[in-house]
N, C-alpha and C positions, 0 to 999 in steps of 0.2 A: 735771636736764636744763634745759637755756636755751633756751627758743622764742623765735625774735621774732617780734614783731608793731608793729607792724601789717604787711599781708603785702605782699610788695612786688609790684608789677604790672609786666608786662616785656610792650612791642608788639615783634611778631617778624614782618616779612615775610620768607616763605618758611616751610620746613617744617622748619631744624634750627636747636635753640639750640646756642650753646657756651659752655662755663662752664669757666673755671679757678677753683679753687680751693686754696688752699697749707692744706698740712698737714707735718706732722711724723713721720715714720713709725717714728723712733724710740720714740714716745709711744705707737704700735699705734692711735690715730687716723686713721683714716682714713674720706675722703668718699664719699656712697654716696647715687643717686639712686633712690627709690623708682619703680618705674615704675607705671603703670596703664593702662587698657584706652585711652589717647589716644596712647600712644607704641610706637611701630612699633619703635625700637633705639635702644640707649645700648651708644656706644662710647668708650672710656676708653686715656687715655696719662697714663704722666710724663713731666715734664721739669727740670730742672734749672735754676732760675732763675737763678744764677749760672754762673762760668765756673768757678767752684773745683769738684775733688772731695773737698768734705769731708762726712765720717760723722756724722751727727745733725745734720744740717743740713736746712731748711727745703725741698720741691719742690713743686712744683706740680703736680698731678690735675688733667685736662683732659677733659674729657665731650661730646661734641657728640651729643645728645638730637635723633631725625627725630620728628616727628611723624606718627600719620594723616594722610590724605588727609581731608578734611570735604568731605560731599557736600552740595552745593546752594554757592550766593556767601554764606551768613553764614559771618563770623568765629566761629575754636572758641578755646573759653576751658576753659584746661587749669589744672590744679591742682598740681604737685608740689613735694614736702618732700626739700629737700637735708638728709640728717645728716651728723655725722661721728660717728665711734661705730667701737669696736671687737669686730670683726664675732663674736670669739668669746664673746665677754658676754653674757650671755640679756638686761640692762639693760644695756648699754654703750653708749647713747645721750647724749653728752654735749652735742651741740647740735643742733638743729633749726630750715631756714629755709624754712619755707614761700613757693613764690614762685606767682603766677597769672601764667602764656605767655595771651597772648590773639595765637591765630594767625591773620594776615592772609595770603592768597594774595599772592605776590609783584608789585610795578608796577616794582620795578626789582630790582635786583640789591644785596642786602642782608643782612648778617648780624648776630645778637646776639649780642653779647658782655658777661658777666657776670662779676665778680670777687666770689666770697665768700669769708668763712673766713679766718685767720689761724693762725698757726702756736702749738700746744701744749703 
């Protein structure tokens, strides 16, 4: 398996990230966010990065991660490990990206957008 490191730190005002990431599902690769007791819902689409329909080609998995509400004005500093891995595999973890959300209450109108992952 392929961790990286060092982990990548991502400032989020407001309370959802959203992350694409391209995989190959041909390969049975596929991305998957770990959750834990900071994230309230992870919801998930494909899309189709090009216009073409073609079979064993490259899409893009799209996640947009709400977090908790944090009570009190500090910033929460959240922990989660993007894999890709296929899910029927007891090891079928072939990469791991741990990234740190450190969530600020929103001062204006803002979103995170993250790109990881390449194709299989």
């Amino acid at each position: 398996m392929e961790t990286h490191n060092p982990r990548q730190t991502l400032n989020l005002h407001g309370s959802t990230l959203h992350i694409k990431a391209s995989e190959s599902p041909s390969t049975g690769y596929v991305w998957r966010v770990q959750p834990n007791e900071a994230v309230a819902q992870i919801r998930e689409r494909y899309t189709n990065p090009s216009d073409e329909d073609e079979y064993g080609g490259e899409i893009d998995h799209e996640f947009s991660v709400l977090f908790q509400k944090n009570s009190g004005n500090a910033d929460l500093a959240v922990d989660l490990v993007m894999e890709l891995a296929r899910p029927w595999e007891r090891d079928g973890v072939k990469e791991a990206v741990p990234v740190r959300v450190v969530v600020a209450e929103p001062s204006i109108a803002s979103h995170g957008i993250q790109r990881i992952g390449g194709a299989f």
